[in-house]
C-alpha positions as a printed Julia matrix, in Angstrom:
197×3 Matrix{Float64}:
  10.92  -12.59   9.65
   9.91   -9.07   8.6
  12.32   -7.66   5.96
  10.39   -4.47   4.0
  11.24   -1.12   6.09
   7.86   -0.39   6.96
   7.32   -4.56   7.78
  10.62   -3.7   10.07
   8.9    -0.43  11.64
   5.53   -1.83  12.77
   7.4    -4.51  14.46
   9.53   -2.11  16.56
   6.89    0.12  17.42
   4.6    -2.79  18.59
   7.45   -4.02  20.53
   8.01   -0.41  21.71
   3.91   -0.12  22.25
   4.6    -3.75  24.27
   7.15   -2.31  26.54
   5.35    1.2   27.15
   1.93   -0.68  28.41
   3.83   -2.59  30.8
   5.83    0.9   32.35
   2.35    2.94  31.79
  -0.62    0.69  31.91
  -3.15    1.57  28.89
  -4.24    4.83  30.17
  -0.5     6.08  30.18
   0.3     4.46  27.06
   0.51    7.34  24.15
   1.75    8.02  20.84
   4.48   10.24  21.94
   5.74    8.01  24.45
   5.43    4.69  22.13
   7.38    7.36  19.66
  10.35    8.14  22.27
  10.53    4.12  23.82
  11.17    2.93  19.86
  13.54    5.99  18.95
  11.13    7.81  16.41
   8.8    10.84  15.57
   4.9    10.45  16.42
   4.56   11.02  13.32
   6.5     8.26  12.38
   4.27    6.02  14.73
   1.27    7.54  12.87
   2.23    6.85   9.59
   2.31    3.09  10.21
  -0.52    3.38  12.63
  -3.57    5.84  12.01
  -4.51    5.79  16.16
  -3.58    4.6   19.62
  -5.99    1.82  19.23
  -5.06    0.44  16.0
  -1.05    0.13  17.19
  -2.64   -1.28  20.46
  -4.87   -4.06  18.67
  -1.69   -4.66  16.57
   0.53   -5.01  19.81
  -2.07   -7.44  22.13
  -2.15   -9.48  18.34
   1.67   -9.66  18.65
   1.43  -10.7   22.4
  -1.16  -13.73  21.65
   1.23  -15.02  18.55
   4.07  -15.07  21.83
   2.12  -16.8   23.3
   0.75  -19.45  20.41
   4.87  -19.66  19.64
   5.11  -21.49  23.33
   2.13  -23.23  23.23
   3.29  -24.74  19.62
   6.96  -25.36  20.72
   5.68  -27.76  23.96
   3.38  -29.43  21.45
   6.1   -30.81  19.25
   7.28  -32.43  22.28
   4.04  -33.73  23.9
   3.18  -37.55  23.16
  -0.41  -38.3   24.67
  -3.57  -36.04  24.64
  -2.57  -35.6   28.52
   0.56  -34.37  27.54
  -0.76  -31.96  24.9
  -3.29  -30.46  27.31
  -0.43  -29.69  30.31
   1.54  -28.12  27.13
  -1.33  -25.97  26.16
  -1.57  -24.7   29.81
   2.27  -24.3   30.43
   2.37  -22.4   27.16
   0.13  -19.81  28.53
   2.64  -19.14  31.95
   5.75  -19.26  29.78
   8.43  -17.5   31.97
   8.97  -14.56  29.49
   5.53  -13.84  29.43
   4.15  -14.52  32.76
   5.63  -11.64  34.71
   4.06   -8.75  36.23
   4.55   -6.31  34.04
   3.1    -8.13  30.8
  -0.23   -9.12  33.16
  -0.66   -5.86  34.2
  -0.95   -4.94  30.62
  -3.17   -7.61  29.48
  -5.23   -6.4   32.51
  -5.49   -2.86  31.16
  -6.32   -4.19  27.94
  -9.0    -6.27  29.29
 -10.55   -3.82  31.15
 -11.36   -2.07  27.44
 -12.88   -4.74  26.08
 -16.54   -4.22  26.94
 -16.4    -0.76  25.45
 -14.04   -1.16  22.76
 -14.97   -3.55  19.56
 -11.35   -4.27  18.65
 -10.49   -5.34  21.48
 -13.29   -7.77  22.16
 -12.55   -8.9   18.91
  -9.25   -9.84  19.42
 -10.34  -11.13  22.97
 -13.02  -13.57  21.67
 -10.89  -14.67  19.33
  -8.04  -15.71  22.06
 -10.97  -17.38  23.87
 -11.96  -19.38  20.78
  -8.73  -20.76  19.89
  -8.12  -21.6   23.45
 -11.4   -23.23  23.84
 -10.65  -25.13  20.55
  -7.03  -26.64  21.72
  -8.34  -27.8   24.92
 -11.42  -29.63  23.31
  -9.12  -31.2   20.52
  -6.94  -32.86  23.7
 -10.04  -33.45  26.08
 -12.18  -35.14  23.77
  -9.63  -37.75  23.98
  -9.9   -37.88  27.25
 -13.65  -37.13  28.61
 -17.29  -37.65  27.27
 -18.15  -34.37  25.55
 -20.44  -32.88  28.38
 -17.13  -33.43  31.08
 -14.78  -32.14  28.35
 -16.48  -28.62  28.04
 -17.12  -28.04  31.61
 -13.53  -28.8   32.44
 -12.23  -26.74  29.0
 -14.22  -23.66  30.7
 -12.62  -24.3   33.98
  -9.06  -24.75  33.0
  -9.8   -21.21  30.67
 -10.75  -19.72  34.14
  -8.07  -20.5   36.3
  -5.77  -19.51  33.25
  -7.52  -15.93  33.4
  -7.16  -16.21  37.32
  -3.87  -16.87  37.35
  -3.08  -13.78  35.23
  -5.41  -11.36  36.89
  -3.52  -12.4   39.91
  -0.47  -11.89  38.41
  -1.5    -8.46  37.06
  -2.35   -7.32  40.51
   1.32   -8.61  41.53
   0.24  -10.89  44.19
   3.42  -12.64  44.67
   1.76  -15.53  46.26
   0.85  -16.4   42.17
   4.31  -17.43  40.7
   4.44  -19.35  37.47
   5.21  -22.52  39.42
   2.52  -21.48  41.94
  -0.23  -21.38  39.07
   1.65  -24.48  37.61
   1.12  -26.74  40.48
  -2.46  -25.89  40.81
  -3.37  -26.72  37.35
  -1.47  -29.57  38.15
  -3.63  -30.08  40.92
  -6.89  -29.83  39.11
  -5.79  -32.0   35.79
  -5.11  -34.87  38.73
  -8.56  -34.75  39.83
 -10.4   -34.08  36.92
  -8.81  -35.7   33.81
  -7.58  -39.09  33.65
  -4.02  -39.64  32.75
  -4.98  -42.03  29.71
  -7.71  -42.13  26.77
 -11.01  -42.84  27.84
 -12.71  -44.8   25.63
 -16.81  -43.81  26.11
 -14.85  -40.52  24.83
């Protein structure tokens, strides 16, 4: 928990940059109106951040630790390396975080990446750690050479399932996207250890 001022202020205003990407998309997402959605001056928002870009790369920073928080919390409570890997996919359609709104941002935000270094950075980095998780549990599970096809395919859907989201194509609910990965784990990864793994 922040408690300097300025510790205090970044947090609000990322929260306030949060909430002004999902009303305004990235385009429509300013200074001024990150300012007015968090109660303060632009130059209050510039003093703690030098540019639009810098508050946004701290903001899409905040939104992956949201998202690690879930992932974590369904960990503690997963038993087998099955287990681990449905909570590692759950944990990315948590029900706070899964909504329109928030994929519509993280679509505008993607859509920068190829032309904006931050970003990528911050996107490659998401990639890694979610290639990493998935490994840890399917390695368990699969021979290496199964594990990383089906650790690129679950990242996919996950990345589908969002994009869809984004677009608001209700047809791709949380329990919709749920039930598919559902589907696909059933097919693809056995329920137990395997032990040529």
């Amino acid at each position: 928990m922040p408690t300097r001022i300025g510790d205090i202020r970044r947090q609000d205003l990322t929260e306030a940059a949060f909430l002004t990407l999902q009303q305004h998309g990235l385009r429509g997402t300013t200074i001024a109106r990150v300012g007015a959605q968090a109660g303060m001056s632009p130059g209050i928002v510039h003093h703690y951040f030098k540019n639009k870009a810098e508050l946004l790369e701290a903001t899409m920073r905040r939104t992956g630790a949201k998202l690690s928080k879930e992932v974590i919390a369904l960990l503690r409570k997963a038993t087998t390396p099955r287990e681990r890997l449905y909570a590692i996919i759950e944990g990315n359609f948590a029900p706070d975080t899964f909504t329109p709104e928030i994929a519509h941002a993280w679509l505008s935000f993607c859509a920068e990446v190829p032309v904006n270094p931050q970003f990528a950075r911050i996107q490659r980095v998401l990639q890694r750690r979610m290639h990493s998780n998935l490994m840890h549990c399917l390695r368990q599970l699969l021979p290496l050479e199964k594990a990383i096809a089906v650790a690129g395919t679950i990242s996919v859907l996950i990345d589908g399932f969002w994009l869809r989201r984004g677009l608001k194509d209700e047809a791709f609910s949380r329990q919709q996207a749920l039930k598919q990965m559902r589907d696909y784990l059933d097919q693809h990864v056995p329920e137990t250890s395997n032990p040529e793994a």
